[in-house]
N, C-alpha and C positions, 0 to 999 in steps of 0.2 A: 920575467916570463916563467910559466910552468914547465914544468920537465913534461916530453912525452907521456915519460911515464907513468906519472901520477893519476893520468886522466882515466886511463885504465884500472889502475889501482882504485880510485873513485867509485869507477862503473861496477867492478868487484865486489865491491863491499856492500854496495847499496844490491844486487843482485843477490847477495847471501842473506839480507836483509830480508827483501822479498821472497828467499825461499823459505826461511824461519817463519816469519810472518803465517804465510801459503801453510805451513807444519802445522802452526797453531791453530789458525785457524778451522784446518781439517779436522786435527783432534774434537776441537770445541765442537766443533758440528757431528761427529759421531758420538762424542756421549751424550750432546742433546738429542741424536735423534733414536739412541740407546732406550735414554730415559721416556721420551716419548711412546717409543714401542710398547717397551716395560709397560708404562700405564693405559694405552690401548690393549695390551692382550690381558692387563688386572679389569679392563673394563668390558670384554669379549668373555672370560670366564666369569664376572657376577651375574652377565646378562644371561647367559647360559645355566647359572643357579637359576635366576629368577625363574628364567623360562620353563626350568625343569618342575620348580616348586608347584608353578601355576597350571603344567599341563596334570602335575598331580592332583589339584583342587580340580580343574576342571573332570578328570575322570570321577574323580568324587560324585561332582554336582551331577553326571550324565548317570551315575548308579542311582543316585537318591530320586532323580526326575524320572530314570523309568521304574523304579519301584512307586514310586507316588500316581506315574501314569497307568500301570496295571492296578493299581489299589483301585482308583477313578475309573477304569474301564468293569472291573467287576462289582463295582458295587452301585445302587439303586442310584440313574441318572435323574434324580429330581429339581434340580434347583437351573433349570437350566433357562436363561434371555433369549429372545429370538430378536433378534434386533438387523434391518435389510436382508431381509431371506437367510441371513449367516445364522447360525447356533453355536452361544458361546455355553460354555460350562462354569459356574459360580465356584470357585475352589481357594483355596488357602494354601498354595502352593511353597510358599517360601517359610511358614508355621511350621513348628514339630506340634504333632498332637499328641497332646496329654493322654491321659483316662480320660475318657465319653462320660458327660454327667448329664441323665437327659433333663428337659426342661422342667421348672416347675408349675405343676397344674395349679392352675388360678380359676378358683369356682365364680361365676359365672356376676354375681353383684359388684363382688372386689375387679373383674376384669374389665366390666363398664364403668365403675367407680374410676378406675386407673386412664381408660380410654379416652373419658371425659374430659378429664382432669388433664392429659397431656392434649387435646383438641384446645379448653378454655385459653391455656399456657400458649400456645401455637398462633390462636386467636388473637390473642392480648399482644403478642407480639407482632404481626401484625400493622394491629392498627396503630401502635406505637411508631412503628416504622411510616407507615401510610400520615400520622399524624407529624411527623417531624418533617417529609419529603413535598408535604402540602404546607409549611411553616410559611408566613409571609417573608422571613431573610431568605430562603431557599428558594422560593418563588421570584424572587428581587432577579439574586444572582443567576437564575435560570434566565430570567429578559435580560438580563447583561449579555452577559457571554451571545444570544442570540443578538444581540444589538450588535456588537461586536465582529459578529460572526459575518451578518449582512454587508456590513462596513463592507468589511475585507474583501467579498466577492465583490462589489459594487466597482471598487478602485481596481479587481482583477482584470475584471471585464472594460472596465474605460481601459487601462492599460494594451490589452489584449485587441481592442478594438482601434486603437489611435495605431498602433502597429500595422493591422491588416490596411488600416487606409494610407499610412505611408510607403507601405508594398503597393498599393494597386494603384496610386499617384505616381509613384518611380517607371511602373509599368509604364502609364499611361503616357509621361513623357518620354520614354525611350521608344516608345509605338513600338510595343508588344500588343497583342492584342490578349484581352482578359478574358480567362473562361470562368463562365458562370456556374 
């Protein structure tokens, strides 16, 4: 037999056990949640860099958009779309601009010469195109794909239709009556 005693002595030890334990455990959890903090507040102050960086470019970008936007308000609105009642403004918005080099004058034979010549170019191309998209393979695969394509609705619609008539069968022998 056990001595009274011992059982006690037992429950003791294991009880100190559990409070060690309980110690460690606590510790472990405050340096983890130490270290966690640590790199949430390393990651609250880069975001805070960040944010400072970009509120700096943005004030930038708001200087240079209204200096470009008064540049555009006082100077000759020519180029401008009308497209649905709205008016847009043709601009180079996101461009630095160089030195203005104005265009070079092209006397009047070399300008048709050059007109021509990008029309035939245009031209040519074209029928290139028109000739490869009228090709007998291209034409093939165009009634394909349409063959194809019929298929597929053909068997949508049998499908589609064998459905509605075993809904309006189901009706008909539960005597629902069916509207038209």
């Amino acid at each position: 037999m056990t001595s009274l005693v011992v059982v006690p002595n037992a429950l003791a030890v294991l009880t100190l056990l559990a409070v060690a334990a309980l110690a460690v455990g606590t510790v472990w959890l405050e340096r983890s949640l130490r270290a966690s903090r640590r790199h949430t507040e390393e990651l609250l102050a880069a975001a805070a860099s960040d944010a400072d960086v970009l509120r700096e470019q943005l004030a930038g970008l708001e200087v240079r958009l209204r200096t470009q936007v008064t540049a555009v308000e006082t100077r000759d609105r020519v180029p401008v779309a009308v497209v649905d009642d709205r008016e847009y403004l043709i601009t180079d918005l996101g461009k630095d601009r160089g030195p203005q080099v104005p265009a070079r004058i092209v006397p009047a034979p070399q300008f048709a010469d050059i007109l021509l010549r990008e029309s035939v170019i245009k031209g040519a191309a074209l029928a290139a195109g028109l000739r490869r998209a009228l090709s007998p393979e291209i034409r093939n695969r165009i009634r394909f794909e349409m063959k194809r394509e019929v298929k597929r609705s053909r068997k949508e619609r049998k499908l589609m239709l064998k459905a509605a008539r075993r809904d309006w069968e189901s009706r008909q022998r539960a005597g629902i009556e069916v509207s038209s």
